[in-house]
N, CA and C atoms of all chains as a GROMACS GRO file, in nm:
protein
  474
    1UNK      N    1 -20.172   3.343  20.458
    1UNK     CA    2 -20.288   3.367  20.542
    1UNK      C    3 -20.332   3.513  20.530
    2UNK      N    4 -20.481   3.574  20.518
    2UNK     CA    5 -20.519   3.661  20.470
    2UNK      C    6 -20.586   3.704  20.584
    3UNK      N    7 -20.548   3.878  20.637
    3UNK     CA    8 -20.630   3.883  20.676
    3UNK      C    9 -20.702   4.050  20.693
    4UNK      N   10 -20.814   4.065  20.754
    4UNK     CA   11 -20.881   4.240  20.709
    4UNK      C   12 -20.858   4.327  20.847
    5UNK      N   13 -20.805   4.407  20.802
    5UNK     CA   14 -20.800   4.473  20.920
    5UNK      C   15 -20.868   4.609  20.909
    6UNK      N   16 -20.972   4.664  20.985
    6UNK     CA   17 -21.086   4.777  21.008
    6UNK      C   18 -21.020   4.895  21.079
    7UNK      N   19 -21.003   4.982  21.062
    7UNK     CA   20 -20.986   5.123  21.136
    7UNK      C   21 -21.095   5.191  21.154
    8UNK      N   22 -21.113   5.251  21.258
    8UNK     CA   23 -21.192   5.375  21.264
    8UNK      C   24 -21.200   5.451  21.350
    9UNK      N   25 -21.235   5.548  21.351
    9UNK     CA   26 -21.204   5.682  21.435
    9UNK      C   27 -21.316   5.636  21.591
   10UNK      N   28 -21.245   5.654  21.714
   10UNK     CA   29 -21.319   5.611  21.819
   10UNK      C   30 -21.455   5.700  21.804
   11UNK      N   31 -21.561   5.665  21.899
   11UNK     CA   32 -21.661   5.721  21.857
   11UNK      C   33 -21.666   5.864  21.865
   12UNK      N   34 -21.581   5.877  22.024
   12UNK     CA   35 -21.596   6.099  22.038
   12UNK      C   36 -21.518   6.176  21.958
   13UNK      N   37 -21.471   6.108  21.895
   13UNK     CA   38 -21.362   6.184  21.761
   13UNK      C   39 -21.449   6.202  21.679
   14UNK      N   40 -21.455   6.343  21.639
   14UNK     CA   41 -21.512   6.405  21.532
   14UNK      C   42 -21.419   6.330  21.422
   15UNK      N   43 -21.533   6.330  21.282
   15UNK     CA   44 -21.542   6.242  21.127
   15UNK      C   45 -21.568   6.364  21.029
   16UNK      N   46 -21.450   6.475  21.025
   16UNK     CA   47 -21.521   6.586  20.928
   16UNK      C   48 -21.537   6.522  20.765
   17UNK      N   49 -21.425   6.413  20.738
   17UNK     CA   50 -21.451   6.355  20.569
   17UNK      C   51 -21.638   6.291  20.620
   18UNK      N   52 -21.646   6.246  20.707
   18UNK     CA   53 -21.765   6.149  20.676
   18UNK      C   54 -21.893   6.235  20.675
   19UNK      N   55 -21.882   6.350  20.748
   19UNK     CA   56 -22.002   6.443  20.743
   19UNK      C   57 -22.054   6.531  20.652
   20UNK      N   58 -21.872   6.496  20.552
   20UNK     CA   59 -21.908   6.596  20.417
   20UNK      C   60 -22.008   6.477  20.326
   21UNK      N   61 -21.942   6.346  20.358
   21UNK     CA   62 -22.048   6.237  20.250
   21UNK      C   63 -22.162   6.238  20.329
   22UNK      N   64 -22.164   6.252  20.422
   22UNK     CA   65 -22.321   6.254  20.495
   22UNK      C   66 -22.393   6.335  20.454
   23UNK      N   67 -22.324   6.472  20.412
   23UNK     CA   68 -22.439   6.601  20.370
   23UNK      C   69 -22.476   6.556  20.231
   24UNK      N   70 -22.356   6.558  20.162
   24UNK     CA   71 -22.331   6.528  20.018
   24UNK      C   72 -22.462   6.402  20.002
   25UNK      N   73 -22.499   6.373  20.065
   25UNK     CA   74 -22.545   6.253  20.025
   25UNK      C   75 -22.737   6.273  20.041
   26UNK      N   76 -22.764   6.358  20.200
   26UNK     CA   77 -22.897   6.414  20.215
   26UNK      C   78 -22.914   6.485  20.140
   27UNK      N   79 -22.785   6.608  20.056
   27UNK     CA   80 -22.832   6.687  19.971
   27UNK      C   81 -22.885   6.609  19.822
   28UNK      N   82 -22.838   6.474  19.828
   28UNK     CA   83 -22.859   6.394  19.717
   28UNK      C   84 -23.046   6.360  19.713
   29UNK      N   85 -23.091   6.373  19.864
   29UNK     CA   86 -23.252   6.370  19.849
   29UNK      C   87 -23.233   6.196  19.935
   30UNK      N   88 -23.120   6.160  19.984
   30UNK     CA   89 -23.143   6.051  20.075
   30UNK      C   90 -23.159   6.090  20.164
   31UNK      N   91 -23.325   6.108  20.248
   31UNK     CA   92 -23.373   6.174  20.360
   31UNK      C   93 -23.332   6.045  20.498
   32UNK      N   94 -23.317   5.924  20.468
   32UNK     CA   95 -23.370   5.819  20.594
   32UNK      C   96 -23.209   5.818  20.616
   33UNK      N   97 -23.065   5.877  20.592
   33UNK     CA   98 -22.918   5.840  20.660
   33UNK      C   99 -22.960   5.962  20.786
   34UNK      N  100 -22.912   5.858  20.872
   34UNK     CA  101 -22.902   5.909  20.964
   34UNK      C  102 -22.763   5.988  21.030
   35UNK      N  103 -22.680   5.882  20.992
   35UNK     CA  104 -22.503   5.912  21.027
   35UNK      C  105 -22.465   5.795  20.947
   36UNK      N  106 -22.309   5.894  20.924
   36UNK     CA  107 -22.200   5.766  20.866
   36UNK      C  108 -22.088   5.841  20.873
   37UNK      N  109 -21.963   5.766  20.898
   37UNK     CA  110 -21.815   5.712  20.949
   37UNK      C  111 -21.796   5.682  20.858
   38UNK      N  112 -21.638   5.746  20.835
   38UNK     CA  113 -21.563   5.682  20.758
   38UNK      C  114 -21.430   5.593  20.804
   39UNK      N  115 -21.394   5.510  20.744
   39UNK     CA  116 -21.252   5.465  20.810
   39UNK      C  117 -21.192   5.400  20.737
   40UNK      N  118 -21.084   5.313  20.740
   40UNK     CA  119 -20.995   5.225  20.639
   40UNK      C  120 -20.967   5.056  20.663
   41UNK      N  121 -20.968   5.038  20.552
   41UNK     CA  122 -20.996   4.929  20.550
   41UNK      C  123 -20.846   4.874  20.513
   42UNK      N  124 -20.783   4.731  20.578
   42UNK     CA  125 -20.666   4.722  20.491
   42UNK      C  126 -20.642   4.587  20.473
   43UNK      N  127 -20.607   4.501  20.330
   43UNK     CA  128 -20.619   4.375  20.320
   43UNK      C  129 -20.462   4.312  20.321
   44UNK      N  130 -20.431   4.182  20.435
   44UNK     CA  131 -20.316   4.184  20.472
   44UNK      C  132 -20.277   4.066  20.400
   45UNK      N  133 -20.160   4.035  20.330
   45UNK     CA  134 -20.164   3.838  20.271
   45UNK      C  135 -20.048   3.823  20.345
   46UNK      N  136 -19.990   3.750  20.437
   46UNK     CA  137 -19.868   3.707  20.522
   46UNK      C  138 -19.832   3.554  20.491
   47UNK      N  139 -19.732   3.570  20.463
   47UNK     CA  140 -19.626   3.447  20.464
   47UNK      C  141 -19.659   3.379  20.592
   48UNK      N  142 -19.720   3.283  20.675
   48UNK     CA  143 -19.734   3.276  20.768
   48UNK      C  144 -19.827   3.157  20.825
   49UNK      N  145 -19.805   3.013  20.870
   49UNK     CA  146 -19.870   2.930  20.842
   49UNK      C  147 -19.970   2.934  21.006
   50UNK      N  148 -19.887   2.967  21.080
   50UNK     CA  149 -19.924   2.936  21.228
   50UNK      C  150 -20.034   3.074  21.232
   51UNK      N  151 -20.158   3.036  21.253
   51UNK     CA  152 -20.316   3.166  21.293
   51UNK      C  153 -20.248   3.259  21.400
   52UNK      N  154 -20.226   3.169  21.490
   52UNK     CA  155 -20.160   3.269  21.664
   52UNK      C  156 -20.097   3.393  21.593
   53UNK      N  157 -19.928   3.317  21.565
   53UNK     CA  158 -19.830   3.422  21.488
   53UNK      C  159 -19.877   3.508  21.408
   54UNK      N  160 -19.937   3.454  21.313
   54UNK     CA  161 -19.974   3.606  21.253
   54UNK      C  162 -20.063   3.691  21.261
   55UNK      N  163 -20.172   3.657  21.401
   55UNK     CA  164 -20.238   3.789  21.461
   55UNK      C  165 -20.156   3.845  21.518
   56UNK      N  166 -20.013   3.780  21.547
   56UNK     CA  167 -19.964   3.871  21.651
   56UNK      C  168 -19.886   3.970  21.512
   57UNK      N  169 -19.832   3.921  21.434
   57UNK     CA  170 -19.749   4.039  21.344
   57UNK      C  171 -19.866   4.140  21.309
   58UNK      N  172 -19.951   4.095  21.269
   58UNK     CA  173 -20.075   4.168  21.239
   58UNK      C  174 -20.135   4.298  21.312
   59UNK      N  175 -20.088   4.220  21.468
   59UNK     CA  176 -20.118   4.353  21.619
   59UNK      C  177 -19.996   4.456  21.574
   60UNK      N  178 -19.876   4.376  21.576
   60UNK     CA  179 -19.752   4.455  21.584
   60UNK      C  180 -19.809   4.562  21.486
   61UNK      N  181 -19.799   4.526  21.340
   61UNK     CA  182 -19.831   4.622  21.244
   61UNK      C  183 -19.875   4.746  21.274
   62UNK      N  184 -20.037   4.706  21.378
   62UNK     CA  185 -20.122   4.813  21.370
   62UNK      C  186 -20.080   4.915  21.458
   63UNK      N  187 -19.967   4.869  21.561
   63UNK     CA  188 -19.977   4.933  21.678
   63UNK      C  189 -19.869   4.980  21.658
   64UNK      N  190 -19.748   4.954  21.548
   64UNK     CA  191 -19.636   5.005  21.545
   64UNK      C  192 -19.647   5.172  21.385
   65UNK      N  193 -19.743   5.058  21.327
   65UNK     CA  194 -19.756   5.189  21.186
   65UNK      C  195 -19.902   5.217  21.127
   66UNK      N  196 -20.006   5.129  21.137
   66UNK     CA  197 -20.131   5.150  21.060
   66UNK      C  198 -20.258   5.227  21.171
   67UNK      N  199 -20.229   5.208  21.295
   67UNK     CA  200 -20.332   5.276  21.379
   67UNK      C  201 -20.270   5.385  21.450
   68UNK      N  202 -20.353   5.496  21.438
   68UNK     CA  203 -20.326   5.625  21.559
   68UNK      C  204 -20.362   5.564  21.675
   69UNK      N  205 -20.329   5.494  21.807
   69UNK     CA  206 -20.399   5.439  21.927
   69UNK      C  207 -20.485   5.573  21.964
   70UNK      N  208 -20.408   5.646  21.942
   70UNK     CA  209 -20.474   5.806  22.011
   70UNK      C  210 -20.637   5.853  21.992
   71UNK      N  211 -20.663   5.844  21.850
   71UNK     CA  212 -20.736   5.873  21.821
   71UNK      C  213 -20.857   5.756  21.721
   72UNK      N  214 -20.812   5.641  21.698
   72UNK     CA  215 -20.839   5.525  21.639
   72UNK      C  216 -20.843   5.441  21.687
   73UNK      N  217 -20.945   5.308  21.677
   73UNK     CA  218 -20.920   5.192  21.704
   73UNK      C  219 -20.949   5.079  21.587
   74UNK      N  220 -20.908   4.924  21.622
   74UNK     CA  221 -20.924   4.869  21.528
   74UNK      C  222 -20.946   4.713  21.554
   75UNK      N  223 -21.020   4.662  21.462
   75UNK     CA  224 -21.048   4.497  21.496
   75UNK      C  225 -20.957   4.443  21.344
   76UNK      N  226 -20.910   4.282  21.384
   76UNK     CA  227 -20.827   4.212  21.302
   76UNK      C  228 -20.965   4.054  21.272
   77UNK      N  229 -20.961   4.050  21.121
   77UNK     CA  230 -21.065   3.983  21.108
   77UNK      C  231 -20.971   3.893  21.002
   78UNK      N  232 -20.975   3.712  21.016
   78UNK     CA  233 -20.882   3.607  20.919
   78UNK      C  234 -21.014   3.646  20.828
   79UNK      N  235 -20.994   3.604  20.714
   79UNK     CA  236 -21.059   3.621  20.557
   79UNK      C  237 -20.995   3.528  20.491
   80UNK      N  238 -23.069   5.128  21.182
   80UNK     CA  239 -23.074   4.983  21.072
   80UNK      C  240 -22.869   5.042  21.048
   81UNK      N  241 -22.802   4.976  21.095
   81UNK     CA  242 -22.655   4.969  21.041
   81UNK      C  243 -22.601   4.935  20.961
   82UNK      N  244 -22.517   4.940  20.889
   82UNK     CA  245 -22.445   4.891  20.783
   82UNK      C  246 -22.297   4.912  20.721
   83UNK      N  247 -22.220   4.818  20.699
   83UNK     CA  248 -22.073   4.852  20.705
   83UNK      C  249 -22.044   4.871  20.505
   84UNK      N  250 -21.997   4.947  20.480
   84UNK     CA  251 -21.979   4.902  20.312
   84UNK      C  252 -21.832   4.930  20.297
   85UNK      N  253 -21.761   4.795  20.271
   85UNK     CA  254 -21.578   4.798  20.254
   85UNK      C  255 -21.599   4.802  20.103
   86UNK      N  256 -21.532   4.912  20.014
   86UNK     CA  257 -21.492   4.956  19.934
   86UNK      C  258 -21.332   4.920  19.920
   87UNK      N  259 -21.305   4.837  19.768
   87UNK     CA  260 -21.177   4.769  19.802
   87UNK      C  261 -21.141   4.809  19.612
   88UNK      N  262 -20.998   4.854  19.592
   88UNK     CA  263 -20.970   4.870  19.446
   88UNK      C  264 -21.009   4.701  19.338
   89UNK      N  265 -21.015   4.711  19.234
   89UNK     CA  266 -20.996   4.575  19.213
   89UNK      C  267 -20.879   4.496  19.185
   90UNK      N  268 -20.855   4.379  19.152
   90UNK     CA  269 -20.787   4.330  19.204
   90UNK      C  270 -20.666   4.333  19.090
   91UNK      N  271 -20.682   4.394  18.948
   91UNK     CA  272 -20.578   4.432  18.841
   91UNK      C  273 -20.556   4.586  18.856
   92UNK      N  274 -20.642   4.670  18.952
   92UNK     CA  275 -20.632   4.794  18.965
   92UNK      C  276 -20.477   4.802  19.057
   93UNK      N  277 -20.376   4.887  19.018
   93UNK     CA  278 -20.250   4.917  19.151
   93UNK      C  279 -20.272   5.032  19.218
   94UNK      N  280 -20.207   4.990  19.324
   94UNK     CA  281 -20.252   5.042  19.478
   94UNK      C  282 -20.120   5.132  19.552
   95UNK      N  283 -20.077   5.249  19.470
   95UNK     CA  284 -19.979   5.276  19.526
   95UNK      C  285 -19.928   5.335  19.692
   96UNK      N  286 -20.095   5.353  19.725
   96UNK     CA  287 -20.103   5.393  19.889
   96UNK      C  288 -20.036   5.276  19.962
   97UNK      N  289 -20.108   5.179  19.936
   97UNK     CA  290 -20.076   5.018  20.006
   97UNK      C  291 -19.957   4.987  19.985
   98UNK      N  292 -19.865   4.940  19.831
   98UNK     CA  293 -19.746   4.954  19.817
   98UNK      C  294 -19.672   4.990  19.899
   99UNK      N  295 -19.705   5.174  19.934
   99UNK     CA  296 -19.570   5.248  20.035
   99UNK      C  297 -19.561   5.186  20.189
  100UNK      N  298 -19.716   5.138  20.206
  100UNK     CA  299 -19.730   5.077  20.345
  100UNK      C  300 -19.673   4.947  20.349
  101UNK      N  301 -19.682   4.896  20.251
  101UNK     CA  302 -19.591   4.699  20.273
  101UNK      C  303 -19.458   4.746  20.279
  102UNK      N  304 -19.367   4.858  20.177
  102UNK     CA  305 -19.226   4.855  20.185
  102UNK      C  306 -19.213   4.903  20.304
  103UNK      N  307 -19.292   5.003  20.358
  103UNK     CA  308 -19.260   5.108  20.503
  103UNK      C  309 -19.218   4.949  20.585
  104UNK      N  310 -19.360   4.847  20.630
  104UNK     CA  311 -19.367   4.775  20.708
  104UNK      C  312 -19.231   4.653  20.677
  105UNK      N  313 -19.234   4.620  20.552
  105UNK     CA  314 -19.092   4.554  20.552
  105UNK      C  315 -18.967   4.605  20.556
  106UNK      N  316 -18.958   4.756  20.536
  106UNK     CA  317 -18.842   4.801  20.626
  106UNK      C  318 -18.830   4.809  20.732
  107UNK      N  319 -18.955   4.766  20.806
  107UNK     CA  320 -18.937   4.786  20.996
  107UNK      C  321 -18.883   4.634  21.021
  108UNK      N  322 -18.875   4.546  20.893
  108UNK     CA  323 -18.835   4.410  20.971
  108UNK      C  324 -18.962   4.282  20.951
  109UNK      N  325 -19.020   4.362  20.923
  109UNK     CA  326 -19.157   4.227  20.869
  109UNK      C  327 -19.144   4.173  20.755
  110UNK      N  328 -19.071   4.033  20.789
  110UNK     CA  329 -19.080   3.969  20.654
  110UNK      C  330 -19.129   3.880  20.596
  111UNK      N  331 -19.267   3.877  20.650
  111UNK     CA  332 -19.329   3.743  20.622
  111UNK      C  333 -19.469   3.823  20.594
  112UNK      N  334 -19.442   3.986  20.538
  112UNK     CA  335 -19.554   4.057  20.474
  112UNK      C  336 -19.581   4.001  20.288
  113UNK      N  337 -19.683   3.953  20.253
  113UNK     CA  338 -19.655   3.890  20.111
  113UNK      C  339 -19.729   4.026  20.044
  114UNK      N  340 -19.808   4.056  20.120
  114UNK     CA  341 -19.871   4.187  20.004
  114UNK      C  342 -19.970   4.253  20.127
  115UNK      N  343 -20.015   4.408  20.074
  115UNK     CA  344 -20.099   4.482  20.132
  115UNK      C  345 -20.141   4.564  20.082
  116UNK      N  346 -20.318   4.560  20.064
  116UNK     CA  347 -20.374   4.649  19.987
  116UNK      C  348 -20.501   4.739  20.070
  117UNK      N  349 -20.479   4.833  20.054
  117UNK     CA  350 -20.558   4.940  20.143
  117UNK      C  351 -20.700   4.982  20.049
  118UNK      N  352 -20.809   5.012  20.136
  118UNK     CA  353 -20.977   5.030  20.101
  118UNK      C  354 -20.975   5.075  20.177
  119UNK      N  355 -21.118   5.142  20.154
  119UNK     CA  356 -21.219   5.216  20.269
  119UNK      C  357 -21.292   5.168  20.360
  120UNK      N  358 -21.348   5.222  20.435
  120UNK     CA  359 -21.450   5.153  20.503
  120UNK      C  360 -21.578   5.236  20.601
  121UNK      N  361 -21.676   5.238  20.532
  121UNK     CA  362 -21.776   5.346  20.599
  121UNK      C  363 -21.880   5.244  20.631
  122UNK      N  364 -21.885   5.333  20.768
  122UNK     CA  365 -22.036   5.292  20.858
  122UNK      C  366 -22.146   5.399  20.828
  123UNK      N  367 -22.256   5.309  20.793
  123UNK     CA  368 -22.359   5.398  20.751
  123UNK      C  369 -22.553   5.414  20.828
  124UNK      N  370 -22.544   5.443  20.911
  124UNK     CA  371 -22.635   5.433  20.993
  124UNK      C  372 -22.789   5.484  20.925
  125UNK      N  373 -22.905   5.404  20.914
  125UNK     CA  374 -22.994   5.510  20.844
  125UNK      C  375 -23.130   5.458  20.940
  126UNK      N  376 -23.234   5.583  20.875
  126UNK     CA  377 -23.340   5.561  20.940
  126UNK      C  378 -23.455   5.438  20.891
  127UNK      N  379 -23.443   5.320  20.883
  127UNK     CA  380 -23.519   5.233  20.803
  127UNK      C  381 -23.517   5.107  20.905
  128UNK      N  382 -23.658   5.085  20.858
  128UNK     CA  383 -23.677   4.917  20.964
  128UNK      C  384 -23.656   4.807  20.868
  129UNK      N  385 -23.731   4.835  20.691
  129UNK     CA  386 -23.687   4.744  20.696
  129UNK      C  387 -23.567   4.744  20.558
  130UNK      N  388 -23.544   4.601  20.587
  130UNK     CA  389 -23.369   4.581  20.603
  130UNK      C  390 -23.353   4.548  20.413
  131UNK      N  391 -23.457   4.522  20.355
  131UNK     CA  392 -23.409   4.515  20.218
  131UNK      C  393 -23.422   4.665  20.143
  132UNK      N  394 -23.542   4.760  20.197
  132UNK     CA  395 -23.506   4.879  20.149
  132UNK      C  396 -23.389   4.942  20.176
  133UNK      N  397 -23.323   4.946  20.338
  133UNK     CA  398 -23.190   4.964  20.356
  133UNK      C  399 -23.101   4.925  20.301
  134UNK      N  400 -23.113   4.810  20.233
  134UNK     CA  401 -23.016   4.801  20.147
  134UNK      C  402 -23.006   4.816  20.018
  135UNK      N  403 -23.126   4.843  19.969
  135UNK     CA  404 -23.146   4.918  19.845
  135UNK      C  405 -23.057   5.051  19.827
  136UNK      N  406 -23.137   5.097  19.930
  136UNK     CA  407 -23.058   5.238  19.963
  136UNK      C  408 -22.883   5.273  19.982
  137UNK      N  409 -22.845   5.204  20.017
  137UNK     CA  410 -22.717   5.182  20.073
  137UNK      C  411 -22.677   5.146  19.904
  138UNK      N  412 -22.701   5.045  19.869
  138UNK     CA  413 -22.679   5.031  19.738
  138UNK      C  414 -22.633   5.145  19.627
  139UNK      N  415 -22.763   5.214  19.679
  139UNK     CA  416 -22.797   5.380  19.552
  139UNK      C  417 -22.661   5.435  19.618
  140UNK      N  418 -22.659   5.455  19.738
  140UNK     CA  419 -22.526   5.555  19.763
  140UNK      C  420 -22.429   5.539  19.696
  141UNK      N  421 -22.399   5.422  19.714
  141UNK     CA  422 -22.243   5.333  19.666
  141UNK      C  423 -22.216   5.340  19.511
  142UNK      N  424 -22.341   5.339  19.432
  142UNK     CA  425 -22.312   5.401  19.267
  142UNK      C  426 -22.328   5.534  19.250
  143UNK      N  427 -22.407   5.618  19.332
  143UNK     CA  428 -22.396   5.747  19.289
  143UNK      C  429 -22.289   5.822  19.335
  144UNK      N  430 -22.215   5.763  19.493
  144UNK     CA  431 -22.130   5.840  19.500
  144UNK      C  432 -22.027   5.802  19.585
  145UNK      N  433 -22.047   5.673  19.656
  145UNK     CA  434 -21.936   5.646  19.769
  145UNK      C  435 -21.842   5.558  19.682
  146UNK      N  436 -21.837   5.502  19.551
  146UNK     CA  437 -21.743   5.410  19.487
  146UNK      C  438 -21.756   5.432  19.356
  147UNK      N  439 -21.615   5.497  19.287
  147UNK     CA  440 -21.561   5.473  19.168
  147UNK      C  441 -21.570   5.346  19.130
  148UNK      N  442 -21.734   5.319  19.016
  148UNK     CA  443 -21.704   5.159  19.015
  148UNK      C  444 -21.620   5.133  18.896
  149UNK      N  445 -21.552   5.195  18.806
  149UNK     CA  446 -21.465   5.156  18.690
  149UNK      C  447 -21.349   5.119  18.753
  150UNK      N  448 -21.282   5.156  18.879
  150UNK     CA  449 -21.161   5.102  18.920
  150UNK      C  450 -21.204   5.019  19.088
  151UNK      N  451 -21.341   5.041  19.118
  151UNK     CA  452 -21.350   4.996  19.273
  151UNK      C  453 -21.399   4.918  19.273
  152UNK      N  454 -21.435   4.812  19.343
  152UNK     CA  455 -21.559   4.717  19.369
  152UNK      C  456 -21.613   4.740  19.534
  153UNK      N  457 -21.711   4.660  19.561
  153UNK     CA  458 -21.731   4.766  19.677
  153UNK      C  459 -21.861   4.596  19.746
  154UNK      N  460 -21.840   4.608  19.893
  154UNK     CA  461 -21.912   4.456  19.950
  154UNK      C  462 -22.022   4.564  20.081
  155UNK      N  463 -22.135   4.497  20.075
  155UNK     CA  464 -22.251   4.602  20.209
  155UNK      C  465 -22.270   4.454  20.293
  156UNK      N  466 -22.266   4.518  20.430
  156UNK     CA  467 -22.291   4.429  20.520
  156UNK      C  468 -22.352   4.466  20.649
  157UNK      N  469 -22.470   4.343  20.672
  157UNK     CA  470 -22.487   4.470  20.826
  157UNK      C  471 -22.466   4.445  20.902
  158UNK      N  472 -22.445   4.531  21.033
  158UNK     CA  473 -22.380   4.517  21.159
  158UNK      C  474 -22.447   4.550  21.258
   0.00000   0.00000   0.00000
């Protein structure tokens, strides 16, 4: 069972990588970006037949090693 | 006009970031991890109504500069 899991920096957390592609990118002559975020993306394949169970290993994961709670949040999407 | 673009290696490309994260996570005891491969993921907010030039645009970014396409492949979606 496959599934995507999204990170990204909560919204009042400053994004200094994303503001460098943001400039990097107006300086490119793309006048209409307004803003952009960066964050991580991570693709999960689990041994795992039961949907329930493996959102829950999936939570565990994020909350034990792949998400800062502090400063990050994250949605779990099946694929 | 929003837009999410997950940037993901391809799929003969190796992923040694992801790698360290499946052994980390199966040394905590997860064993029903079959594989894990880590991407990006940027939100890209721009000034445009309409939605096929936005994605034109979004497009241009993604080859000129948000994705290595010889080793990346890269999916736009809006949100």
């Amino acid at each position: 069972m496959k599934f995507a899991v999204i990170i990204t920096l909560k919204k009042d957390v400053l994004d200094p990588q994303g503001k460098v592609v943001e400039h990097t990118l107006q300086s490119m002559g793309i006048n209409s970006l307004k803003n952009l975020r960066q964050g991580k993306y991570i693709e999960i394949d689990l041994n795992e037949t039961d949907e329930k169970k493996a959102h829950n290993i999936i939570e565990d994961m994020c909350k034990k090693l792949l998400v800062n709670l502090i400063i990050e949040e994250y949605k779990i999407k099946k694929i």
